[in-house]
C-alpha positions in Angstrom: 11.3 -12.6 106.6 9.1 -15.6 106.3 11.1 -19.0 105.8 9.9 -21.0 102.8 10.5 -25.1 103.3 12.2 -26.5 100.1 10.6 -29.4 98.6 11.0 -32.6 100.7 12.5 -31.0 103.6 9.6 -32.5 105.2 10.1 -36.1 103.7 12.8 -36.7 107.0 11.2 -34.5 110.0 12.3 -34.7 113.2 9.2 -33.8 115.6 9.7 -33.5 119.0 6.5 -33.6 121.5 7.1 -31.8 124.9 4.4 -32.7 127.2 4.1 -31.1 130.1 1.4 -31.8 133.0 0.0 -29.5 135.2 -0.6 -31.7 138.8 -3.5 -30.3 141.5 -0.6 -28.8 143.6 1.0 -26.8 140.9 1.7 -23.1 141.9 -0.2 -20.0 140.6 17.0 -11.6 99.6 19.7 -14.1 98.3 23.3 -12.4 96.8 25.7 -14.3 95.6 29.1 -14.7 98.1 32.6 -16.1 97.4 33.6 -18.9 99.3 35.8 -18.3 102.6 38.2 -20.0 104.8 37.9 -20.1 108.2 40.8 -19.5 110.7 39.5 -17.9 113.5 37.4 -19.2 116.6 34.0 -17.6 117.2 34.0 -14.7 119.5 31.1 -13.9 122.1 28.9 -11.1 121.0 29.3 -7.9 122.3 26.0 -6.8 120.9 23.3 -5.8 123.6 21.6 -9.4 124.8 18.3 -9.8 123.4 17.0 -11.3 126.1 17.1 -11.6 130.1 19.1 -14.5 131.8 16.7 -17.2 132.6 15.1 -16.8 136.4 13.8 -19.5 138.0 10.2 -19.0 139.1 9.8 -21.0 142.5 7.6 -23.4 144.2 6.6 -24.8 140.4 5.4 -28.2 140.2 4.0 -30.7 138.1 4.8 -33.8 136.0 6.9 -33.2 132.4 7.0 -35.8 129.8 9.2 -36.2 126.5 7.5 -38.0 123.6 10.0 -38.3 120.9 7.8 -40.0 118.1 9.6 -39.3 115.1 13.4 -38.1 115.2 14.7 -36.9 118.1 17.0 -34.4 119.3 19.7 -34.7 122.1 19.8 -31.5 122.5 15.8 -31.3 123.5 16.6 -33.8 126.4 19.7 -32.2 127.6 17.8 -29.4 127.7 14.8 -31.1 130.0 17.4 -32.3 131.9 18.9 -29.3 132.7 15.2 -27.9 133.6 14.5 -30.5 136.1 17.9 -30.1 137.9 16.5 -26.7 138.1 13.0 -27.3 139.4 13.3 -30.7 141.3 9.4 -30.4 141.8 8.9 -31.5 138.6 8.8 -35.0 138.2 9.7 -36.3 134.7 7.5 -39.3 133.2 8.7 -41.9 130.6 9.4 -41.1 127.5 7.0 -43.1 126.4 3.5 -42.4 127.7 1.3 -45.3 129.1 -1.6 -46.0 126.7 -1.3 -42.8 124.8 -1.8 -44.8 121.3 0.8 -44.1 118.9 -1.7 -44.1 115.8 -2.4 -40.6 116.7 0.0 -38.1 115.9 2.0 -35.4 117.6 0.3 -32.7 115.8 -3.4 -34.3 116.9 -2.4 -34.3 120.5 -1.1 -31.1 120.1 -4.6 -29.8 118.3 -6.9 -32.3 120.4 -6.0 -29.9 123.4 -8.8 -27.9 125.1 -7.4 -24.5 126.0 -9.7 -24.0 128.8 -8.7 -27.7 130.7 -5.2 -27.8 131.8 -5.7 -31.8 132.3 -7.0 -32.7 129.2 -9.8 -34.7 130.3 -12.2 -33.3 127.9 -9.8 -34.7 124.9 -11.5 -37.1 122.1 -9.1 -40.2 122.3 -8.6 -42.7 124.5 -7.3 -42.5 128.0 -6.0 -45.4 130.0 -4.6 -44.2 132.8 -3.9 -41.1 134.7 -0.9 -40.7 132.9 -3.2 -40.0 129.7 -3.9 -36.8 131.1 -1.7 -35.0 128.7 -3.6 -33.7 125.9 -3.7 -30.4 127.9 -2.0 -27.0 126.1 1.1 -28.2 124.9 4.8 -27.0 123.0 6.0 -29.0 119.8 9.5 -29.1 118.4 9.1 -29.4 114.8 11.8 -29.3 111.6 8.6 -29.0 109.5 5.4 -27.0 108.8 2.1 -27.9 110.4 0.0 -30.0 108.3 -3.4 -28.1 106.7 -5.5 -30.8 108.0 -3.8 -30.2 111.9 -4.6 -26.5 111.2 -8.6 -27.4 110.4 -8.3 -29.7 113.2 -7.4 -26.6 115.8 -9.4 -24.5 114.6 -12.4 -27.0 114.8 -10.6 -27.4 118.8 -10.4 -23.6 119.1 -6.9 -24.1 119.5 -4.6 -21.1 119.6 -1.0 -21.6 119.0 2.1 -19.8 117.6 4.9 -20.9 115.6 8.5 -19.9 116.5 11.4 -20.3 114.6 14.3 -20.8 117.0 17.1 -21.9 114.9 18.8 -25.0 112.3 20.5 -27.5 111.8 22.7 -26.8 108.4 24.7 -28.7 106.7 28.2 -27.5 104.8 30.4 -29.1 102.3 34.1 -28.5 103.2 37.2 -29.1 101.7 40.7 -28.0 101.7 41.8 -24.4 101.7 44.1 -24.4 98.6 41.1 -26.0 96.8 40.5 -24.1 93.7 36.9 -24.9 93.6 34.7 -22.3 95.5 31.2 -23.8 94.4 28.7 -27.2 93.8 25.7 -27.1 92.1 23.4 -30.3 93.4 24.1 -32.2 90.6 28.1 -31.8 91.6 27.5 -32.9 94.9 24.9 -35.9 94.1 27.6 -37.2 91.5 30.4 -36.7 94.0 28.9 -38.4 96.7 25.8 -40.3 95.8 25.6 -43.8 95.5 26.9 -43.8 92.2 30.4 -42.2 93.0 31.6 -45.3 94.8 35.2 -45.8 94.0 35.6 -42.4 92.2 39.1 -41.6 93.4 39.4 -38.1 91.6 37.0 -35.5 91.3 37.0 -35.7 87.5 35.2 -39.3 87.7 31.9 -37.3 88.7 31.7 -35.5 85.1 29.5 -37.8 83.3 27.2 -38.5 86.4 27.1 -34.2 87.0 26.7 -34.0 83.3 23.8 -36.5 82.6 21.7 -34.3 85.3 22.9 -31.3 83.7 26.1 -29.7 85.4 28.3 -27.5 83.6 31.2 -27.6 86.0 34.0 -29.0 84.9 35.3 -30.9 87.7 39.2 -30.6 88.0 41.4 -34.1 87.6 43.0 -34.4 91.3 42.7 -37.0 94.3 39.2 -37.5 95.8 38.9 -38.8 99.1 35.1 -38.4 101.2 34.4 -37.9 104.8 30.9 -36.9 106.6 29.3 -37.6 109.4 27.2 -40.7 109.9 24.1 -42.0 109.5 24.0 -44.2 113.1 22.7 -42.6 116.0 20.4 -40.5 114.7 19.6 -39.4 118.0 22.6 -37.4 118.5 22.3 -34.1 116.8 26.1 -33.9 115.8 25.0 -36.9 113.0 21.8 -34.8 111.5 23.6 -33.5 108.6 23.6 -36.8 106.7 20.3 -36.6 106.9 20.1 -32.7 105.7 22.2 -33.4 103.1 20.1 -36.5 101.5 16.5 -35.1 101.7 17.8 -31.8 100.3 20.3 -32.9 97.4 20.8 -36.4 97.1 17.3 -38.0 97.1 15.8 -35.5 94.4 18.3 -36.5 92.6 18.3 -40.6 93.0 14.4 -39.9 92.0 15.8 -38.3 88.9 17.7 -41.0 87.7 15.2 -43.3 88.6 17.1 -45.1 91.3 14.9 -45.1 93.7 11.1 -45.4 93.2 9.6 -44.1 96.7 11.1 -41.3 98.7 11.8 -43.3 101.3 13.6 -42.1 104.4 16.5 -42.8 105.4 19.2 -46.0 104.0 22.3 -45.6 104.8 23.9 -47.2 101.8 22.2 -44.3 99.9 25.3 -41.9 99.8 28.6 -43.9 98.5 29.8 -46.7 101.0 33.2 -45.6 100.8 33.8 -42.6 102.8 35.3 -42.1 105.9 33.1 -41.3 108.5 34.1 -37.8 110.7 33.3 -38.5 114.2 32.3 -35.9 117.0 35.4 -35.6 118.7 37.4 -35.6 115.1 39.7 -33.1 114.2 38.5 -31.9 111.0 41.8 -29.1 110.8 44.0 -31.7 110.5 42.2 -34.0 108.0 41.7 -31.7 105.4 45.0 -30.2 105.8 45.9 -33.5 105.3 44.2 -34.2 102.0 43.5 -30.6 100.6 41.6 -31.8 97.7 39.2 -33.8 99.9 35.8 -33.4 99.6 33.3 -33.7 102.9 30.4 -32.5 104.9 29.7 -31.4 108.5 27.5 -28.9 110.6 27.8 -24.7 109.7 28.8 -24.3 113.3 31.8 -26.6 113.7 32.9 -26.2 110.0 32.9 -22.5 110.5 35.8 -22.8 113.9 37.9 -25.0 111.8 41.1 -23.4 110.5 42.5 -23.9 107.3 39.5 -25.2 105.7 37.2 -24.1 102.7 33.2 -23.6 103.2 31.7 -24.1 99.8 29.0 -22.0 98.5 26.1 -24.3 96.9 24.0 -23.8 93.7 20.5 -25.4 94.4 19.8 -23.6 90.9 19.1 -19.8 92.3 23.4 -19.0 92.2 26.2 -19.8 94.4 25.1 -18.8 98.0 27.6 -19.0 101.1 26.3 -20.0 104.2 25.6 -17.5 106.6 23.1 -16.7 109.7 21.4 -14.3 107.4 21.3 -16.4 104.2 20.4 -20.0 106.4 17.1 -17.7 107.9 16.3 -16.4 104.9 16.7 -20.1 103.1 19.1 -18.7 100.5 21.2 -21.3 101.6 19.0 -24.0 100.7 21.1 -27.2 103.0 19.7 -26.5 106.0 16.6 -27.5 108.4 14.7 -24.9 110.6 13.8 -25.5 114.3 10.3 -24.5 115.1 8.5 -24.2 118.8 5.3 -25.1 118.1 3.0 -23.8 121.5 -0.7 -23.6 122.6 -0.8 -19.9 123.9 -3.1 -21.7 126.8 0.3 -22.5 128.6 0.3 -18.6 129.5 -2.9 -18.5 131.6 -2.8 -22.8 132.7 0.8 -23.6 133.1 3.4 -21.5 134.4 6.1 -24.9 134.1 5.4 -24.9 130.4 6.4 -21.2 130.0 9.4 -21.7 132.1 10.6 -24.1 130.2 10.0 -22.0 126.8 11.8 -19.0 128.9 14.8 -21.7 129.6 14.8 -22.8 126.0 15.0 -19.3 124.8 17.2 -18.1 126.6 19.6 -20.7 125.8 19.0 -20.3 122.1 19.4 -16.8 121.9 22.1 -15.7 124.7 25.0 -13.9 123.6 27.4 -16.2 125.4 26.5 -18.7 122.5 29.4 -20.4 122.9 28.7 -21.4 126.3 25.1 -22.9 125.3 23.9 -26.5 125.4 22.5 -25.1 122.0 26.5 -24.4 120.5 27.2 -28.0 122.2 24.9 -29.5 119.8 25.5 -27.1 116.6 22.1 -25.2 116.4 22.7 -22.3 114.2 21.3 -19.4 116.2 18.8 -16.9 115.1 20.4 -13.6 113.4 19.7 -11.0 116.6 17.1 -9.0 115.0 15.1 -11.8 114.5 15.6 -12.8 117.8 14.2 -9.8 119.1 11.1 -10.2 117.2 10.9 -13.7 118.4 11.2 -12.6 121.8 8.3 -10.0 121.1 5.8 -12.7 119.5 6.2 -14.8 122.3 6.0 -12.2 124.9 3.1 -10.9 123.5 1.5 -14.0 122.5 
């Protein structure tokens, strides 16, 4: 099932450029759920694994580079740095290219590429040194759709590429398990944790706010206290559902009300000042068991291992919809980001390191010792496995 983006996902992409050089002595349908709590720890799969553990190919070598231009993952560089304990032949470059000029994006490197010249030298912008010689067949790592004019632009290049989705990043609201409350529409949550909700100390204090963007819930009369994750450190993947949660509910909303005149990315003071922020090594268990009738957000897959907490379902206007792998792939749950491998099918025939890597990446996204993955460690919700298998099968056959 095709995702569809919801509007202004793509106001706060994170685009990730993987680079990789080849060197001269490289080697040859949405229903609604109730809401659940969650007491048990994840189990490994016992489900046939979709895909082959990752073999190293030997002898490769080349130079790799990581260009993070936008918003970054860790979990992309832990990955490249799992890769080049792997292959020490491959010598990593900075992550910031010499003379590769920053005016031109990503997605024009990406389509600038000629698919018949592994070292880019036929490529239309400027090169100032031999590091330059990067706009060769290339992989992208993309929260967002490529851009029409990018598309033009390969096909004027004759570039041919494939898009993968891989994965998320979503973003739950949570709250105590004796909470009577099972759902929030987005006017709820913007008027619960907005900027206008600062100092609301019980959950009643959000009516007129919810009402005034035209909630019907009647929002009970008991303590409120706020916790999330924060907006520092972007960098860190554990921190990317702040920014999930304002592009999806709480900026559409500050344009409603006419708070905020551009969509702008990120400002922190942007949700209410005064909640406690959840940190990564935070037990989440014992804060909301704490203060049932707390109110907070986190990532699907650490909210999903806590016990005695609540997951919300969330109204974006289409019902109340729980968050599950199949209803974050099919975008029935509306909170939540897709991952995308962007990748010039020209790494097949020019540059075996660049397929290895994909295999690596792959195969950590989609084994069935999840747990175990630098993608868990990171809270990437996997792939259901039948649409891992088809993944599997487009880039196999790509």
């Amino acid at each position: 099932m095709k995702r569809v983006l919801p509007p202004l996902r793509a106001t706060l992409t994170y685009v990730l450029t993987l680079t990789l050089i080849t060197s001269a002595c490289t080697s040859s349908s949405p229903t609604q759920q109730s809401s659940s709590v969650n007491n048990a720890e994840t189990t490994p799969s016992t489900e046939p694994n979709p895909i082959p553990a990752y073999s190293p190919p030997p002898n490769l070598r080349g130079f790799l580079q990581v260009r993070t231009p936008d918003f970054p993952s860790s979990y992309a560089f832990d990955m490249l740095n799992s890769f080049l304990e792997i292959h020490p032949n491959i010598l990593q470059i900075g992550n910031d290219a010499s003379g590769v000029h920053e005016t031109i994006s990503p997605w024009e490197i990406f389509c600038l590429s000629e698919p018949n010249d592994p070292w880019g030298n036929n490529i239309s912008f400027p090169l100032d040194s031999d590091y330059d010689l990067i706009g060769a067949a290339g992989i992208l790592i993309s929260g967002s759709t490529i851009p029409d004019q990018m598309i033009s632009l390969c096909e004027k290049n004759k570039t041919q590429w494939i898009k993968l989705e891989v994965g998320s990043f979503t973003t739950v609201l949570i709250t105590g398990s004796d909470m009577s409350l099972d759902c929030l529409n987005y006017e709820d949550i913007y008027a619960l944790i907005g900027p206008e909700s600062a100092e609301f100390i019980q959950w009643s204090d959000g009516k007129e706010v919810a009402s005034e963007l035209g909630s019907l819930t009647m929002l009970p009369d008991i303590p409120l206290s706020v916790y999330g994750t924060s907006f520092e450190n972007f960098i860190d993947s554990q921190n990317i559902p702040y920014g999930v949660l304002y592009t999806t509910i709480i900026l559409p909303n500050l344009v409603k009300r006419k708070l905020i005149a551009t969509k702008i990315l990120f400002v922190d003071e942007l949700l209410r000042g005064d909640y406690s922020v959840i940190k990564i090594n935070d037990n989440i268990s014992e804060i909301f068991q704490a203060q049932s009738t707390s109110l907070g957000w986190t990532n699907f897959e650490i909210a999903k291992k806590a016990k005695g907490i609540k997951i919300l379902s969330i109204d974006s206007g289409q019902g109340c919809i729980q968050p599950t792998q199949e209803t974050i792939f099919s975008s029935a749950y509306p909170v939540s980001w897709p991952i995308y491998l962007y990748i010039n099918i020209a790494i097949k025939k020019y540059s075996p390191h660049k397929v290895a890597f994909v295999d690596f990446l792959l195969y950590d996204l989609f084994q069935n010792s999840y747990n175990q993955s630098t993608a868990s460690r990171h809270s990437i919700t996997p792939l259901p496995k039948s649409e891992q298998t088809k993944i599997l099968a487009a880039w196999n056959d790509a």
